[in-house]
C-alpha positions in Angstrom: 0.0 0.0 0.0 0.7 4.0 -0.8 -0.6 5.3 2.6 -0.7 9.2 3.2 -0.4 11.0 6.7 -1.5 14.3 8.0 -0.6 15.4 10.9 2.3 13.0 11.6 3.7 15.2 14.5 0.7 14.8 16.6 0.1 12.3 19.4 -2.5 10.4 17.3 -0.4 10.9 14.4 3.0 9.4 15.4 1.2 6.3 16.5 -0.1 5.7 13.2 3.1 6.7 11.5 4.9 4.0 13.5 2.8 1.4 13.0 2.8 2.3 8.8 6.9 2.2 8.9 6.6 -1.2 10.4 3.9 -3.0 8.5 5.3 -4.8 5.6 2.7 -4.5 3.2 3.3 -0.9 3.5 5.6 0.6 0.4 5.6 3.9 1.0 4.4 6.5 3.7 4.0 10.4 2.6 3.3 12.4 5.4 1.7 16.0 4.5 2.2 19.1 7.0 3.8 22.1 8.1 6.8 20.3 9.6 8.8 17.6 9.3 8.7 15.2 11.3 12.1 14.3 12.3 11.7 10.6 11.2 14.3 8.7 8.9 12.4 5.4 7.3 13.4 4.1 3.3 9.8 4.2 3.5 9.0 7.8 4.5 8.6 10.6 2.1 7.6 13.5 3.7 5.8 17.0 1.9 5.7 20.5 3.6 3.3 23.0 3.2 2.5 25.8 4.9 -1.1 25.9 4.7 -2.3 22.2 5.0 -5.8 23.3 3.5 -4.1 24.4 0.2 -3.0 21.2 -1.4 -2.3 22.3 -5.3 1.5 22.0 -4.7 1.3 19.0 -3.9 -1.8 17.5 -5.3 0.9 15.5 -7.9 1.9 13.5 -4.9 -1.0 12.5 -3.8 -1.8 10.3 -6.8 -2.2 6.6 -6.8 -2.6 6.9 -2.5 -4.6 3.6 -1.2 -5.1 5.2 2.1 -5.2 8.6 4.1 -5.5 8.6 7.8 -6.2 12.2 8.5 -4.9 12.6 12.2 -4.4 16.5 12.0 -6.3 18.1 14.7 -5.8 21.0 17.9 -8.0 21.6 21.3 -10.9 23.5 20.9 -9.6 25.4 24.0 -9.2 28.7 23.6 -10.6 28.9 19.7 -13.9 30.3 18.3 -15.9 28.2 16.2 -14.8 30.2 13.0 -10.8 29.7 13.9 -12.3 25.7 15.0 -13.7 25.3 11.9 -11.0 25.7 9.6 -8.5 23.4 11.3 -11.3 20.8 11.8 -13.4 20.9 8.9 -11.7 23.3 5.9 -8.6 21.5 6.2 -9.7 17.7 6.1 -12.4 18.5 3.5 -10.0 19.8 1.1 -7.5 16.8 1.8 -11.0 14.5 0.9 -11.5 16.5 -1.8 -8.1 16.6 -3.4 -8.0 12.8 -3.0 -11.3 12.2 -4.6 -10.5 13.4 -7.4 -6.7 11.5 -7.6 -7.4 8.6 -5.5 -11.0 8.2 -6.0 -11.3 4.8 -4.1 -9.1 5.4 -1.6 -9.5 4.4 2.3 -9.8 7.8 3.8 -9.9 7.7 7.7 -10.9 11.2 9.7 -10.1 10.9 13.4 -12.3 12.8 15.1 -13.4 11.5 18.7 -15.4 10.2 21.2 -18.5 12.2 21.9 -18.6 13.7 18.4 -22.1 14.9 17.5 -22.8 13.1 14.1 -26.7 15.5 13.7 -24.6 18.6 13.8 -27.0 20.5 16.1 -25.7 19.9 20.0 -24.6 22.3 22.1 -20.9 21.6 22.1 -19.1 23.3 19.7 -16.3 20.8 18.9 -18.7 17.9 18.4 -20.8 19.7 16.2 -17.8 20.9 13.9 -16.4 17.1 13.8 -19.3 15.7 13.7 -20.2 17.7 10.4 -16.6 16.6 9.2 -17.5 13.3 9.6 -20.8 13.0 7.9 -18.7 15.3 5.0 -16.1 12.7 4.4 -18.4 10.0 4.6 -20.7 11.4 2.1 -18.1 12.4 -0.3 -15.8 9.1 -0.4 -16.8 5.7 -1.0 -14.4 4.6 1.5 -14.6 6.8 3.8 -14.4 6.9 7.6 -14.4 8.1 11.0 -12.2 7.2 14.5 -13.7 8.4 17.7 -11.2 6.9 19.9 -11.9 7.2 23.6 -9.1 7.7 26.5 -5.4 7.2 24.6 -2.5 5.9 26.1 0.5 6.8 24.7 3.0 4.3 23.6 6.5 4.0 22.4 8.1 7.0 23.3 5.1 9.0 21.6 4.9 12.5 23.2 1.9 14.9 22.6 2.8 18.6 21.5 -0.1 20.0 23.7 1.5 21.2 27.2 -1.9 20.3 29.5 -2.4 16.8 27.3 1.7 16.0 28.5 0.6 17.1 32.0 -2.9 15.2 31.9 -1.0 12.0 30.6 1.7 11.9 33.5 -0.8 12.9 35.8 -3.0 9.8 34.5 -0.5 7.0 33.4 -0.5 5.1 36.9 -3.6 4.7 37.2 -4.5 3.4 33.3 -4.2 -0.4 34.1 -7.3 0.2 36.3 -8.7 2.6 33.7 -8.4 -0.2 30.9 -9.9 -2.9 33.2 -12.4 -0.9 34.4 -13.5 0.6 31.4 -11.8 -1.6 28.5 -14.1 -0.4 26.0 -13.1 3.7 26.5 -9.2 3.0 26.5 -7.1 2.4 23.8 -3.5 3.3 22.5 -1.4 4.9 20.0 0.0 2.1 18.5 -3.4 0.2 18.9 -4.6 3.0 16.6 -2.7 2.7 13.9 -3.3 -1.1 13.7 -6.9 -0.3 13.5 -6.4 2.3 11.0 -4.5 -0.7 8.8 -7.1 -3.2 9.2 -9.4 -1.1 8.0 -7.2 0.3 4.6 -6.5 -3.6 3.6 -10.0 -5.3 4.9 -13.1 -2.6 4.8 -15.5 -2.1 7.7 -19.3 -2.5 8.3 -19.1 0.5 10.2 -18.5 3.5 8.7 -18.0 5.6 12.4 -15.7 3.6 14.8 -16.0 4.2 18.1 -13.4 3.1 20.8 -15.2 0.3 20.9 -14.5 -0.7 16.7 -11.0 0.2 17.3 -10.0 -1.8 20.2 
């Protein structure tokens, strides 16, 4: 498989990008985004931009992809819905879009979250903007999908870029063996993630919106 990454340098995103480096029916990994991200793989190819929802210069590249696992994403903290918007809906849209007409049956996985709000009407603005992502990408791509993953342990050395996430995550990580046997079906894992994410690209799924549940 051709896979494509965005947002590589992210928590979700360097699980994923891991698991793609090791999986041997994996050829080649292109990762898209406004850094690099400091990986050296035979397999990795990676493409700068510096505005991810602008992908002309590198719409070229994007040709013959089987899969895209769209981990790009940022806390609604602190954002307006407008400022929200763009990161979570303009950008992934026009990676979708770009790719449909490329790569039109390619496995196109948005990760959005647990608690995203698929009628687009609740109260919360985050779900609402994700949650008309989702329906977006699904509508537009044959193969198109959603991850809501629940609670995520990071593994293998993966570091999130977010300062209260890092603090949240070493605040949390003795007590996620009780978390994950309490509550096995809200916990999962970076490199759990990515495995998912390649299950789906080589077999399909029922489900077009997989929750923690789907993932684990």
């Amino acid at each position: 498989m051709r896979v494509v990454i965005f947002g590589a340098t992210g928590m979700v995103g360097q699980g994923v990008l891991r698991e793609c480096l090791l999986a041997e029916d994996v050829r080649e990994v292109v990762t898209v985004g406004r850094r690099p991200t400091g990986r050296q793989d035979p397999k990795l190819r990676e493409l700068t931009v510096p505005d991810v929802g602008d992908l002309e210069a590198v719409r070229a590249e994007l040709t013959g992809v089987d899969a895209c696992f769209y981990c790009l994403g940022v806390s609604s903290l602190g954002l307006d819905e407008a400022a929200y918007t763009r990161i979570s809906y303009d950008y992934p849209l026009a990676a979708a879009r770009v790719l449909a007409e490329v790569s039109r049956q390619v496995t196109f996985i948005y990760v959005s979250g647990v608690g995203t709000d698929s009628s687009e009407r609740g109260r919360v603005m985050w779900a609402r903007v994700k949650g008309r992502a989702e329906n977006a990408i699904i509508d537009l791509l044959p193969n198109g999908y959603a991850a809501r993953p629940g609670f995520i342990q990071p593994t293998y050395g993966v570091v999130s870029r977010t300062r209260w996430y890092r603090v949240l995550y070493a605040a949390t990580s003795p007590l996620v063996p009780v978390l994950r046997r309490l509550f096995p079906n809200q916990v999962t894992t970076t490199d759990g993630i990515g495995r998912a994410m390649l299950r789906v690209a080589r077999e399909g799924s029922p489900t077009r919106v997989l929750g923690n549940r789907e993932l684990r």
